[in-house]
PyMOL CGO cylinders between C-alpha atoms (Angstrom):
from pymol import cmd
from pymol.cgo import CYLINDER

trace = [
    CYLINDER, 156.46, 106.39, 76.03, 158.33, 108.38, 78.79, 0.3, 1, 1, 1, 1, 1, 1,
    CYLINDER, 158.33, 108.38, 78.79, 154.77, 108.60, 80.38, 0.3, 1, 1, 1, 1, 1, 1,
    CYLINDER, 154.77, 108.60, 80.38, 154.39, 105.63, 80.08, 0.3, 1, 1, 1, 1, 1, 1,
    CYLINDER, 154.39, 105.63, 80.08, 157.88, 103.98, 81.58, 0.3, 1, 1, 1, 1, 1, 1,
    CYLINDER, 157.88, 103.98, 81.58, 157.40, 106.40, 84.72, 0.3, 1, 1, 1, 1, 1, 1,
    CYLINDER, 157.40, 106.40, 84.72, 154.38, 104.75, 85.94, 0.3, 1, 1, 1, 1, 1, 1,
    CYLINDER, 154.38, 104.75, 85.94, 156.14, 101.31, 85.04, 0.3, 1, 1, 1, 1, 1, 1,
    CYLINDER, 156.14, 101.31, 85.04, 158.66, 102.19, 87.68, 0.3, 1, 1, 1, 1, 1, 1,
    CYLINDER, 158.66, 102.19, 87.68, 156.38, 103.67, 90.19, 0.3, 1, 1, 1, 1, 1, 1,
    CYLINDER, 156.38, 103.67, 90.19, 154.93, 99.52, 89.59, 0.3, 1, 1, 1, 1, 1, 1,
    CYLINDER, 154.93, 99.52, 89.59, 158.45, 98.60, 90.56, 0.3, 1, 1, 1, 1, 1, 1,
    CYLINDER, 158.45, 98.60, 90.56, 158.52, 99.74, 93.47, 0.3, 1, 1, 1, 1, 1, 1,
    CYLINDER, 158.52, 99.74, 93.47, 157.16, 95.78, 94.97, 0.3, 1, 1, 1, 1, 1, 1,
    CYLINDER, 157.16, 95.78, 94.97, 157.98, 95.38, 98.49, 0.3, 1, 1, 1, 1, 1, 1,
    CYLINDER, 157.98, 95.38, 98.49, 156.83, 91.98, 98.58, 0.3, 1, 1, 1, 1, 1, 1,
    CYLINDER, 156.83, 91.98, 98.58, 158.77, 90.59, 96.33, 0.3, 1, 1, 1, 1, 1, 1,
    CYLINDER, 158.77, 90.59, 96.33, 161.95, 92.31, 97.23, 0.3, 1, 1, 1, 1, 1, 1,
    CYLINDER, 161.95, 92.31, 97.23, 161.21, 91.08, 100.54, 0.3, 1, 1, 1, 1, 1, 1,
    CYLINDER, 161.21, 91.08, 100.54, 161.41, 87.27, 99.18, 0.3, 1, 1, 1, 1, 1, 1,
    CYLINDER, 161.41, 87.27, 99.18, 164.54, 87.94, 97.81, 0.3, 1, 1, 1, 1, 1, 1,
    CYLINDER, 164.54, 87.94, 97.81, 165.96, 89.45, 100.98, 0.3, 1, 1, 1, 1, 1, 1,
    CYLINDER, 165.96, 89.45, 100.98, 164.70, 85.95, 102.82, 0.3, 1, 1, 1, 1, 1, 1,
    CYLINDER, 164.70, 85.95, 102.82, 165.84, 84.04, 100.24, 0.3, 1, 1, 1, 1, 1, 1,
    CYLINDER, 165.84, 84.04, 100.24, 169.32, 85.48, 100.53, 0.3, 1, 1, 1, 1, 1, 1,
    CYLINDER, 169.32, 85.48, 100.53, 169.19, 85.50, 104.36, 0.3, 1, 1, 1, 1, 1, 1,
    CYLINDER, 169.19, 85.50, 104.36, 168.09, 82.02, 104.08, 0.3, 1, 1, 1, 1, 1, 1,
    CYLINDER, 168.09, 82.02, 104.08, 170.00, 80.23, 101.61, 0.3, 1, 1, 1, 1, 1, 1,
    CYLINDER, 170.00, 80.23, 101.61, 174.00, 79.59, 100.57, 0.3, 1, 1, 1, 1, 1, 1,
    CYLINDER, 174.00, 79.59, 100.57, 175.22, 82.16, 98.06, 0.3, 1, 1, 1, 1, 1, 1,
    CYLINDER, 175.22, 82.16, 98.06, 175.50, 79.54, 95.63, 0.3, 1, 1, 1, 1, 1, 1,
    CYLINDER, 175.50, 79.54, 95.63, 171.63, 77.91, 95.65, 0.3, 1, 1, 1, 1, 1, 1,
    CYLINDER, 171.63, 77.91, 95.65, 170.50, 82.03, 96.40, 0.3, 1, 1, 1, 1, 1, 1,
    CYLINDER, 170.50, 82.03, 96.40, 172.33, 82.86, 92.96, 0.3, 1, 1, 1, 1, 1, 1,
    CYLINDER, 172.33, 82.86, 92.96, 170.13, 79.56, 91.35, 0.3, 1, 1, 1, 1, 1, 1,
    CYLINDER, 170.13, 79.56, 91.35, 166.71, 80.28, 92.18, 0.3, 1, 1, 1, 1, 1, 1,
    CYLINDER, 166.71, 80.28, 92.18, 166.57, 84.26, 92.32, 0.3, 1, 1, 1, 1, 1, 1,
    CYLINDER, 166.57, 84.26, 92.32, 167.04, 83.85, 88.71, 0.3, 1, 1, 1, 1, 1, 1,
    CYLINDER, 167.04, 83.85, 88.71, 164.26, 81.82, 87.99, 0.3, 1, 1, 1, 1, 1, 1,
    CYLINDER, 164.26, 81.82, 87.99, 161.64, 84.07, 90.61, 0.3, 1, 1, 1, 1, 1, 1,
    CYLINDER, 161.64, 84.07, 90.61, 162.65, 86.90, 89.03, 0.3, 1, 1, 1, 1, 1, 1,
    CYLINDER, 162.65, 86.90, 89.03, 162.12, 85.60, 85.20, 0.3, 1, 1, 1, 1, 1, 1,
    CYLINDER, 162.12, 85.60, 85.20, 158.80, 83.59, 86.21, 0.3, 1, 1, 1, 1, 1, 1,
    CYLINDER, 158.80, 83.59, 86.21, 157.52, 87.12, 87.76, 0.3, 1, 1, 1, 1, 1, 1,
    CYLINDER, 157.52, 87.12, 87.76, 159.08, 89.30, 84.28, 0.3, 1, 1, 1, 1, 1, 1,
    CYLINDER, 159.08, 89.30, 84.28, 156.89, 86.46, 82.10, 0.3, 1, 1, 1, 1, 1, 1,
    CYLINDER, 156.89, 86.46, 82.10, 153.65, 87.27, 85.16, 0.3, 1, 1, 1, 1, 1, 1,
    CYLINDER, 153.65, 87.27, 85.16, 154.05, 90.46, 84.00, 0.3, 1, 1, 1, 1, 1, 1,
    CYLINDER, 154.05, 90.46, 84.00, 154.66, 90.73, 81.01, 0.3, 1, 1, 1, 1, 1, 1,
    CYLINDER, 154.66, 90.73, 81.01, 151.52, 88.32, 79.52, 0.3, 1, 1, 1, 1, 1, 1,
    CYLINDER, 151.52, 88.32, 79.52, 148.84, 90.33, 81.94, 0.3, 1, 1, 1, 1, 1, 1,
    CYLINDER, 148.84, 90.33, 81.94, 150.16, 93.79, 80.12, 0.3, 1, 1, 1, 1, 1, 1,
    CYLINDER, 150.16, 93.79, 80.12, 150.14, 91.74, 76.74, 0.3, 1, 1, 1, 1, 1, 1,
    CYLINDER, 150.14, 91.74, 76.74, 146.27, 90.93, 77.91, 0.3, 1, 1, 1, 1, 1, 1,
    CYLINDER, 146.27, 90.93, 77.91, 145.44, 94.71, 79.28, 0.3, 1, 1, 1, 1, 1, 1,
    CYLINDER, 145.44, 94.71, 79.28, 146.97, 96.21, 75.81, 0.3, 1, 1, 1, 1, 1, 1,
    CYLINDER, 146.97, 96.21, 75.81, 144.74, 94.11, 74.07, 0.3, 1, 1, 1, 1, 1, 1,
    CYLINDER, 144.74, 94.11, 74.07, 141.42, 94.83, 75.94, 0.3, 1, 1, 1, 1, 1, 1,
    CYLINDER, 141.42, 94.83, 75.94, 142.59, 99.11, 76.35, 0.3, 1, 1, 1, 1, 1, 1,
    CYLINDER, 142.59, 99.11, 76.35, 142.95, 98.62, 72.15, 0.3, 1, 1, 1, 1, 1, 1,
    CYLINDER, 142.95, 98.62, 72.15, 139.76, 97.16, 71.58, 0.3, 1, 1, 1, 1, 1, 1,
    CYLINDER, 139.76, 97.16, 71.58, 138.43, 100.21, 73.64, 0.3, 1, 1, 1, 1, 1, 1,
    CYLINDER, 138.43, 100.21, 73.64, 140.86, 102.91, 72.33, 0.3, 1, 1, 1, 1, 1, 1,
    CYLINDER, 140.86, 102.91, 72.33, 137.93, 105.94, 71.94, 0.3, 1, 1, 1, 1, 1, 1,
    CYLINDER, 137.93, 105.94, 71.94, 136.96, 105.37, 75.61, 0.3, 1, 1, 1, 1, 1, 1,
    CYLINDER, 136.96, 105.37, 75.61, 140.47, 105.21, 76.89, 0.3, 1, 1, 1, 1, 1, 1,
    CYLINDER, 140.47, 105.21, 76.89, 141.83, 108.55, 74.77, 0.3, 1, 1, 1, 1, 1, 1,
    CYLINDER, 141.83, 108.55, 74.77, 138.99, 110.47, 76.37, 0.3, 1, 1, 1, 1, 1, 1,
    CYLINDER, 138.99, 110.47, 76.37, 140.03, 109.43, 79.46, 0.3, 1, 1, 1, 1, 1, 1,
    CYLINDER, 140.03, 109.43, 79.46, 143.28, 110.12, 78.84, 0.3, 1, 1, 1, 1, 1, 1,
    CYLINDER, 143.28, 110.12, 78.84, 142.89, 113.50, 77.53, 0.3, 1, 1, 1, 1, 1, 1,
    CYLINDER, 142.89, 113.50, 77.53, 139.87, 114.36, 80.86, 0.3, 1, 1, 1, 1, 1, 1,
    CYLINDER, 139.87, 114.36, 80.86, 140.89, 115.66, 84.16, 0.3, 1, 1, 1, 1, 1, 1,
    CYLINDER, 140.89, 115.66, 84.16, 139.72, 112.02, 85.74, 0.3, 1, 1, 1, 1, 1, 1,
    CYLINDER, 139.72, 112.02, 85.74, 142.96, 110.42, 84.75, 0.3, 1, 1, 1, 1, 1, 1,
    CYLINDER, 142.96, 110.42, 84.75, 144.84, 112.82, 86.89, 0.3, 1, 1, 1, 1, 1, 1,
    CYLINDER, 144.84, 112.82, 86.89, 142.09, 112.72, 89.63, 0.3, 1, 1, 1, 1, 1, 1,
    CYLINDER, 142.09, 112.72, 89.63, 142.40, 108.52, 89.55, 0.3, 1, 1, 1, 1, 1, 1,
    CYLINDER, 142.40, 108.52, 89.55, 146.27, 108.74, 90.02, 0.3, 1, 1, 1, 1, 1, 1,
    CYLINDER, 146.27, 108.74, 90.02, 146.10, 111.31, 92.81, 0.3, 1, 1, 1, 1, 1, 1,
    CYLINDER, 146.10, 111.31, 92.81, 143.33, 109.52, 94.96, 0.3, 1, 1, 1, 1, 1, 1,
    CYLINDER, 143.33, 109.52, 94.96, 145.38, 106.56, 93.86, 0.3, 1, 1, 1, 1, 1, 1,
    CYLINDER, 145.38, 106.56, 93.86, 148.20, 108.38, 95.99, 0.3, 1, 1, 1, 1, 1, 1,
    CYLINDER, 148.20, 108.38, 95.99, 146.23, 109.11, 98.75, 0.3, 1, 1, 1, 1, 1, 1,
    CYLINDER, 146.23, 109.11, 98.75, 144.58, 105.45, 98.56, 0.3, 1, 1, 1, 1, 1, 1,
    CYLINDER, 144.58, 105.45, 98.56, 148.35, 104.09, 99.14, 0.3, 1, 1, 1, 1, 1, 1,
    CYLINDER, 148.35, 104.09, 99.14, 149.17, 107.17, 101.89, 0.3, 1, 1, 1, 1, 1, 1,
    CYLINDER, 149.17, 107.17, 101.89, 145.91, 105.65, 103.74, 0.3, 1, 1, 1, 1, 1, 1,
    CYLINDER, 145.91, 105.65, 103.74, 147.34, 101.99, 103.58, 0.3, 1, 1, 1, 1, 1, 1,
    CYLINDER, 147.34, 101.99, 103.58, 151.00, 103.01, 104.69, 0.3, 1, 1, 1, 1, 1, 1,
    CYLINDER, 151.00, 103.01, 104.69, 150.14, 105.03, 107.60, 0.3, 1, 1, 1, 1, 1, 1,
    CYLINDER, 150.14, 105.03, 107.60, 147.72, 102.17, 108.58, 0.3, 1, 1, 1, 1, 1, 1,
    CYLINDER, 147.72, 102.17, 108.58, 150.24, 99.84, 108.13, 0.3, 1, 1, 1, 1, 1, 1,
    CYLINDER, 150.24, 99.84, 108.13, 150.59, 95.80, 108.01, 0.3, 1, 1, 1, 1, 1, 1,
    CYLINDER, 150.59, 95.80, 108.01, 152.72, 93.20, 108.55, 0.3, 1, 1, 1, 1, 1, 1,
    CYLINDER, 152.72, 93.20, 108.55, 153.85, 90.71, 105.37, 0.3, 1, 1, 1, 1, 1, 1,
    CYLINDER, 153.85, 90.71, 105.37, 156.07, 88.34, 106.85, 0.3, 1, 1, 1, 1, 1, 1,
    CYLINDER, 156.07, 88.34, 106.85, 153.57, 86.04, 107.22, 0.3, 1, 1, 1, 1, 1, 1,
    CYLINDER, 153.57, 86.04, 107.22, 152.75, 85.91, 103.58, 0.3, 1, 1, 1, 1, 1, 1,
    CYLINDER, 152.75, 85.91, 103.58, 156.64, 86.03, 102.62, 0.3, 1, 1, 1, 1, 1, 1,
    CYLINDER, 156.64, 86.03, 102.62, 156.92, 82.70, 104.97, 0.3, 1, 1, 1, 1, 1, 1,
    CYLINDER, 156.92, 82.70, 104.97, 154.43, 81.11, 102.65, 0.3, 1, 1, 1, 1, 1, 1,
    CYLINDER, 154.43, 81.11, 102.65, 155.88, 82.33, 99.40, 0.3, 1, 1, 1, 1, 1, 1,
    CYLINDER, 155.88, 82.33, 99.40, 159.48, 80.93, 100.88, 0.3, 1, 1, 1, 1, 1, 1,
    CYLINDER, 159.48, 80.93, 100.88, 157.99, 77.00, 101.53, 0.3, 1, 1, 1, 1, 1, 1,
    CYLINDER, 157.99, 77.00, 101.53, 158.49, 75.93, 97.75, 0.3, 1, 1, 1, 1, 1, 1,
    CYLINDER, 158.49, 75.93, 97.75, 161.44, 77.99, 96.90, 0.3, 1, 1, 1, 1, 1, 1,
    CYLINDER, 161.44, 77.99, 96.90, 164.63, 76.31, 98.42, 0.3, 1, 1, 1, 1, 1, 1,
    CYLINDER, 164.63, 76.31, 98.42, 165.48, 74.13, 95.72, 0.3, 1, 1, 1, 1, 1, 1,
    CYLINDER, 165.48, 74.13, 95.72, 165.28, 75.53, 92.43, 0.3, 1, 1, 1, 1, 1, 1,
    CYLINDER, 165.28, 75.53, 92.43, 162.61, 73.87, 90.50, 0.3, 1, 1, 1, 1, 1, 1,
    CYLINDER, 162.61, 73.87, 90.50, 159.74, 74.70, 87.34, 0.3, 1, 1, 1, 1, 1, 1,
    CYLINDER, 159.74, 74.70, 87.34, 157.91, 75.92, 90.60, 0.3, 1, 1, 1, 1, 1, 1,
    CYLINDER, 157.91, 75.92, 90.60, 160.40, 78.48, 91.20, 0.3, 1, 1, 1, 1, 1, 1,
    CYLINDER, 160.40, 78.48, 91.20, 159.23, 79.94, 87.99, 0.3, 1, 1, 1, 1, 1, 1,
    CYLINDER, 159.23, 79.94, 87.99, 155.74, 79.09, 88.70, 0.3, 1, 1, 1, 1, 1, 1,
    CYLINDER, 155.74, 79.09, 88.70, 155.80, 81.38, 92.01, 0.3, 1, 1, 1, 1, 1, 1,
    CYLINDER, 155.80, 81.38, 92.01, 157.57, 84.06, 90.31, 0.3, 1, 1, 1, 1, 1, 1,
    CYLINDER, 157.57, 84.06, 90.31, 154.35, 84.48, 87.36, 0.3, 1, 1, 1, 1, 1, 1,
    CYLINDER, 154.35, 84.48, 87.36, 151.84, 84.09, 89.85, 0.3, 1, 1, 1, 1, 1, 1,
    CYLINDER, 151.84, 84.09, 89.85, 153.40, 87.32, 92.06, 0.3, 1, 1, 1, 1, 1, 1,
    CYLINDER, 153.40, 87.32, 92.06, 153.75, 89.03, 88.83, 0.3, 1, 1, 1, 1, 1, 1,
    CYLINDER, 153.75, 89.03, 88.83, 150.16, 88.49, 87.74, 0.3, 1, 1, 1, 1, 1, 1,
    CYLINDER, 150.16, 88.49, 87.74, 149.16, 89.36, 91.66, 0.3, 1, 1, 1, 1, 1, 1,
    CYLINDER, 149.16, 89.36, 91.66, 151.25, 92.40, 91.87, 0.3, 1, 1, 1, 1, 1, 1,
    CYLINDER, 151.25, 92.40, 91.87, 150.36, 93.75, 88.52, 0.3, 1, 1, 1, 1, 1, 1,
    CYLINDER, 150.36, 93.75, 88.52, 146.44, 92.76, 88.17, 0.3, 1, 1, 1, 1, 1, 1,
    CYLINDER, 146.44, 92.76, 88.17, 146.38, 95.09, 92.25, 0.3, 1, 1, 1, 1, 1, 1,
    CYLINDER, 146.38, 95.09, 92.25, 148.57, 98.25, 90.95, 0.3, 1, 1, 1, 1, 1, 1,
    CYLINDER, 148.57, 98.25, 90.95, 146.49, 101.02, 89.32, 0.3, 1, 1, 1, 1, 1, 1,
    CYLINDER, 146.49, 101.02, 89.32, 150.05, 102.20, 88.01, 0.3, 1, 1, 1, 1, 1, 1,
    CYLINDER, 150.05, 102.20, 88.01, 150.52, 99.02, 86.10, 0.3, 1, 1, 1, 1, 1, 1,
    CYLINDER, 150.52, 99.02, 86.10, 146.84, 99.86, 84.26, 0.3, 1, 1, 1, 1, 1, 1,
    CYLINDER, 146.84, 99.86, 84.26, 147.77, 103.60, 83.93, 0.3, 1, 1, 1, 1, 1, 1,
    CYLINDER, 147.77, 103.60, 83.93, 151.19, 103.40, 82.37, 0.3, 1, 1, 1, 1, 1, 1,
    CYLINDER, 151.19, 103.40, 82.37, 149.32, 100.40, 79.70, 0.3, 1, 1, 1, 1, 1, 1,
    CYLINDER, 149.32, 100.40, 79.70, 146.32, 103.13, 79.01, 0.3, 1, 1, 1, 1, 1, 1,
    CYLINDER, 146.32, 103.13, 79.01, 148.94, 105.76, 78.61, 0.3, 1, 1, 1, 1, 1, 1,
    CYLINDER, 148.94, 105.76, 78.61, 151.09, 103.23, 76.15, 0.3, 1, 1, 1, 1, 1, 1,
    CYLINDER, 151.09, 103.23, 76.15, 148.17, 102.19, 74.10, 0.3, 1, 1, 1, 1, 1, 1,
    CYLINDER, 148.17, 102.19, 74.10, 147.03, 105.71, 73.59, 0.3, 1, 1, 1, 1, 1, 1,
    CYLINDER, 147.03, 105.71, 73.59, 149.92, 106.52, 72.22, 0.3, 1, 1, 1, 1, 1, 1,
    CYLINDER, 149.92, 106.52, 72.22, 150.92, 107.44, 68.59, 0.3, 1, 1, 1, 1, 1, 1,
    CYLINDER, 150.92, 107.44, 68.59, 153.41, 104.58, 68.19, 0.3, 1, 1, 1, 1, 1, 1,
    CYLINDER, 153.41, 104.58, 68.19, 152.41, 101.83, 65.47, 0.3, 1, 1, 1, 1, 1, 1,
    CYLINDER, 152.41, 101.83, 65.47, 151.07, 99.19, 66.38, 0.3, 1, 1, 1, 1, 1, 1,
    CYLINDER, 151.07, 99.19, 66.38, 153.84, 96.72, 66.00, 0.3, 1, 1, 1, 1, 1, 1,
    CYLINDER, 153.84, 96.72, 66.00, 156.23, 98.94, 68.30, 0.3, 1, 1, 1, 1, 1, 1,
    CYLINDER, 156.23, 98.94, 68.30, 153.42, 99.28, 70.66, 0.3, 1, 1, 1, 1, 1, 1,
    CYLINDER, 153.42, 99.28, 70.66, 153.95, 96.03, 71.68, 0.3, 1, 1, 1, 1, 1, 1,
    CYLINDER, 153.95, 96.03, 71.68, 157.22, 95.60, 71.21, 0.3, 1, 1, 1, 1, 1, 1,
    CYLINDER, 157.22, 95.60, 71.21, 157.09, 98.64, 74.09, 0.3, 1, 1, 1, 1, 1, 1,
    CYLINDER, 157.09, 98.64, 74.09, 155.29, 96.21, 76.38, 0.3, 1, 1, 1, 1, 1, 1,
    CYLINDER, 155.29, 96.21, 76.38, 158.52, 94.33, 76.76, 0.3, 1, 1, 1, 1, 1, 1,
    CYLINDER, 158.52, 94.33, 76.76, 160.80, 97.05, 77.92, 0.3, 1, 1, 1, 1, 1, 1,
    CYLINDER, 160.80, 97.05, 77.92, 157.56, 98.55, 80.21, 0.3, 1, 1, 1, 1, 1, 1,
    CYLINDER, 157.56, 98.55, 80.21, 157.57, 94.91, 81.57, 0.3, 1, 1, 1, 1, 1, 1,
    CYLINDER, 157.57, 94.91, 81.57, 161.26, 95.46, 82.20, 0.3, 1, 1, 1, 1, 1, 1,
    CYLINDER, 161.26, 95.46, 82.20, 160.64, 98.80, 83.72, 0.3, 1, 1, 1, 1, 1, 1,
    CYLINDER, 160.64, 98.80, 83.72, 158.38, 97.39, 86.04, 0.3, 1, 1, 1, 1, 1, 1,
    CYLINDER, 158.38, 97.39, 86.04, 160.54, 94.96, 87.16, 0.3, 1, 1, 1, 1, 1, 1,
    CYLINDER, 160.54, 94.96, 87.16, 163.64, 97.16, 87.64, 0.3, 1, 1, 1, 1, 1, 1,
    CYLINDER, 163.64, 97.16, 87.64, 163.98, 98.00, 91.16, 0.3, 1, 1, 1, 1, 1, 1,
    CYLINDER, 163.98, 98.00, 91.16, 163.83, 93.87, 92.49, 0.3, 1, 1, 1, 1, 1, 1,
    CYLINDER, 163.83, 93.87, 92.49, 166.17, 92.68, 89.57, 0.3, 1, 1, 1, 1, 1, 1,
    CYLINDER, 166.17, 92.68, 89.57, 168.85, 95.65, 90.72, 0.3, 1, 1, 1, 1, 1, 1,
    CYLINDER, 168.85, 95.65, 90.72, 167.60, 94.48, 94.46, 0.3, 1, 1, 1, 1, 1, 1,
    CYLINDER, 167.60, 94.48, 94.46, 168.68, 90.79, 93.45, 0.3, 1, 1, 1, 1, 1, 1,
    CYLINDER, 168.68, 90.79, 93.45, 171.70, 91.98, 91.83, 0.3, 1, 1, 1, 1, 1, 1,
    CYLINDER, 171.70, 91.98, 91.83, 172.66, 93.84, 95.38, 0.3, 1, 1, 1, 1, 1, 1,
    CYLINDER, 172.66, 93.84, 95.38, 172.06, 90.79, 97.12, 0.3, 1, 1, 1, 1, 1, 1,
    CYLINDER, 172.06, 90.79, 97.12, 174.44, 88.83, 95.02, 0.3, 1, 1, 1, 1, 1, 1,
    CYLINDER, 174.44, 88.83, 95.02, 176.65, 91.67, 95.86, 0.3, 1, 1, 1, 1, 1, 1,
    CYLINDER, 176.65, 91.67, 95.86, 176.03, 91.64, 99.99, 0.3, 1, 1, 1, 1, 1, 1,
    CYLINDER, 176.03, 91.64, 99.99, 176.36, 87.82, 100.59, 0.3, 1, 1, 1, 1, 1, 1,
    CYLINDER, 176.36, 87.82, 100.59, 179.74, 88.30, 98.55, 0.3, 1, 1, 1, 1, 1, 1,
    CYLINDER, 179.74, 88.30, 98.55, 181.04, 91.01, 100.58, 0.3, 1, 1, 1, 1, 1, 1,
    CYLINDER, 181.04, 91.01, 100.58, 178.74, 90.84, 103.97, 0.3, 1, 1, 1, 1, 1, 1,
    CYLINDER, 178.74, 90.84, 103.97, 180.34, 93.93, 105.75, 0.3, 1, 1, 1, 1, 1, 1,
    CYLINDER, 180.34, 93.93, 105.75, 180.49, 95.97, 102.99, 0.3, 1, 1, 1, 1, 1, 1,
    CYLINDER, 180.49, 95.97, 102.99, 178.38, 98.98, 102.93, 0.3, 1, 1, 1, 1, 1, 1,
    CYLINDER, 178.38, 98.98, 102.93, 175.52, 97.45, 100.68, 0.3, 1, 1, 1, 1, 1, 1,
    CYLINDER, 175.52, 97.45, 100.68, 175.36, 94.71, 103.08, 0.3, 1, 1, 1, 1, 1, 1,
    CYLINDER, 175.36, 94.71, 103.08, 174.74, 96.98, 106.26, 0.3, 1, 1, 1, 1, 1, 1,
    CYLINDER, 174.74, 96.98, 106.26, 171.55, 98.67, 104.65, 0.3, 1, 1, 1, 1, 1, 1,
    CYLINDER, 171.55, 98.67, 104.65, 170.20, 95.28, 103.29, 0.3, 1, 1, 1, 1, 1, 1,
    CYLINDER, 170.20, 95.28, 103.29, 170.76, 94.32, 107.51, 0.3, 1, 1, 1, 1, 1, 1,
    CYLINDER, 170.76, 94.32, 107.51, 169.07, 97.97, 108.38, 0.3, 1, 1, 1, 1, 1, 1,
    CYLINDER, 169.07, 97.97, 108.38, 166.08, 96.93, 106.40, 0.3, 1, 1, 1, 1, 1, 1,
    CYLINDER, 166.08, 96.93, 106.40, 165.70, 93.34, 107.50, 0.3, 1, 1, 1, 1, 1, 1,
    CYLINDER, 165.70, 93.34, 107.50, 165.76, 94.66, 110.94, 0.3, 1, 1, 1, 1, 1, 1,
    CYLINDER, 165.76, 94.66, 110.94, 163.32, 97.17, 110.24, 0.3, 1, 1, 1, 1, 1, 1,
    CYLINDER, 163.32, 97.17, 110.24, 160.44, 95.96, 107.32, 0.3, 1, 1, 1, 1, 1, 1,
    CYLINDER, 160.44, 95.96, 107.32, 158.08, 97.91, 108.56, 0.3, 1, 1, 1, 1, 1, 1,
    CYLINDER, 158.08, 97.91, 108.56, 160.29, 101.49, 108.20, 0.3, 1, 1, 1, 1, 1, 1,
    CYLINDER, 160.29, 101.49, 108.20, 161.19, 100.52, 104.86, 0.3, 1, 1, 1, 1, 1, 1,
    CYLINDER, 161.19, 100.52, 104.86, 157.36, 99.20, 104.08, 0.3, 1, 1, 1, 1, 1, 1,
    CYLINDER, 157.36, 99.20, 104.08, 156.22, 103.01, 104.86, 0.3, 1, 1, 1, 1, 1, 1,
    CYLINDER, 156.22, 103.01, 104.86, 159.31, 104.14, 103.03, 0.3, 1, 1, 1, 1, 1, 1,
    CYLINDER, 159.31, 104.14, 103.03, 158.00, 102.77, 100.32, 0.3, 1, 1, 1, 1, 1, 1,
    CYLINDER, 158.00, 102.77, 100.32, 154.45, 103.72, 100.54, 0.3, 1, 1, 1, 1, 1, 1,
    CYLINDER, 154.45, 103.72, 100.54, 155.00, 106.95, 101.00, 0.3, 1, 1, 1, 1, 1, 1,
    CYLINDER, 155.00, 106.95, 101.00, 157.54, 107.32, 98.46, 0.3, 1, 1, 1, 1, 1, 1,
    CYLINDER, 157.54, 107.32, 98.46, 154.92, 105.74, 95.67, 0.3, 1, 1, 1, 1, 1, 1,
    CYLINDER, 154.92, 105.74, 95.67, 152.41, 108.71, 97.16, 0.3, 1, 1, 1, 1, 1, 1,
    CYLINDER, 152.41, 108.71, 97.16, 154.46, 111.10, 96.26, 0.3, 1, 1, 1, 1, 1, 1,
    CYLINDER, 154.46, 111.10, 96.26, 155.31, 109.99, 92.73, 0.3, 1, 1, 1, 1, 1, 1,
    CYLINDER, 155.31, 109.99, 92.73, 151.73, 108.95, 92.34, 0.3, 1, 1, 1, 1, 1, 1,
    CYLINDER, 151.73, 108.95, 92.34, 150.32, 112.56, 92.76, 0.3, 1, 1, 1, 1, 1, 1,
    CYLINDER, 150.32, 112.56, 92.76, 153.37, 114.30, 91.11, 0.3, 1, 1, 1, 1, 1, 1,
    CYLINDER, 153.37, 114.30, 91.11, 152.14, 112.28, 88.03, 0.3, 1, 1, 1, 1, 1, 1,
    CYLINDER, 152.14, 112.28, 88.03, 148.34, 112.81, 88.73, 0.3, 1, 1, 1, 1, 1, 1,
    CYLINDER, 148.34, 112.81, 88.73, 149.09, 116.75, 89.40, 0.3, 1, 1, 1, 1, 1, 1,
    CYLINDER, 149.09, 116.75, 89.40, 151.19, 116.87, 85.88, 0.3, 1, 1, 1, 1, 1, 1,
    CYLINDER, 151.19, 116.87, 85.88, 148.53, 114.84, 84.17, 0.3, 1, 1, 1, 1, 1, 1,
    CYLINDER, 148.53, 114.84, 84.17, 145.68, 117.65, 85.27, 0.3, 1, 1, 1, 1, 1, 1,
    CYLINDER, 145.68, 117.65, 85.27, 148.04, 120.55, 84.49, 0.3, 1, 1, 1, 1, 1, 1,
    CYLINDER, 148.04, 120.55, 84.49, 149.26, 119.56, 81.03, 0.3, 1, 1, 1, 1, 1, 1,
]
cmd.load_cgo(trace, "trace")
């Protein structure tokens, strides 16, 4: 399960939709921000949380292909060029704001669309991470029953959603208390996305082959 939950978090790690919530709070009053983070952040949990209910399904229904994939070298070789994949990406580099603009348009009043953004950036983010399939293969090979199995999914749904719900919970925290110390690195990384983008990146390499490398050597 521990497996499991680690590549949940390296999943977490969604600079897009941390960045919304940074706008969000930039853009709105503390009161409507503390409205409609709620509801992005609960519409992305349930995004996330019915594609793993789907994956589990389909990696049960194939459980014999997915053990010996498991228990093969090529799980540890997928993560690692996995790593490398994202290493390529960060030092090429990109620009998001345009797409956070977009995502921003039908979130200033909280609404059922609020929620309705949040599931479909949960389903995006989670149907593009190889960690998000990983830590499900890893879950459903697994010698829990079946029952608790699932009942897993909802805490490795959790997981992956860690890091923004503890961002949106600093955010609270910085439009509160602007000049407090949680507050200036929020302002750091507004002023520099693209730092904390690679950040990021490179930060999910390195977990991503630390995993891959474990995987081969256990």
């Amino acid at each position: 399960m521990l497996h499991a939950l680690s590549l949940a978090f390296v999943d977490s790690v969604n600079v897009l939709l941390i960045g919304v919530l940074v706008a969000l709070a930039m853009m709105l009053a503390p009161g409507r921000y503390r409205r409609i983070a709620p509801l992005l952040l609960i519409g992305d949990w349930l995004g996330v949380f019915a594609l793993a209910v789907v994956v589990m399904l389909v990696f049960d229904g194939l459980q014999p292909l997915v053990e010996a994939v498991l228990d093969s070298p090529a799980f540890g070789v997928l993560l690692i060029l996995t790593g490398l994949l994202t290493a390529y990406l960060t030092w090429r580099g990109g620009d998001s704001s345009g797409l956070v603009d977009r995502i921003l348009t039908p979130l200033k009043e909280p609404s059922p669309l609020t929620v309705v953004v949040g599931v479909v950036l949960g389903v995006v983010q989670s149907a593009t991470s190889v960690p998000f399939y990983a830590g499900l293969a890893v879950l459903s090979a697994s010698e829990i029953p079946g029952a608790e199995r699932y009942l897993g999914v909802v805490l490795y749904a959790l997981v992956a959603l860690s890091l923004p719900f503890l961002a949106g919970l600093a955010l609270v925290a910085v439009r509160a208390r602007p000049h407090w110390w949680i507050g200036r690195v929020f302002a750091y990384g507004r002023r520099n996305q693209e730092t904390v983008a690679r950040g990021a990146g490179w930060f999910v390499t390195v977990l991503l082959i630390i995993i891959g490398v474990l995987q081969i050597l256990q």
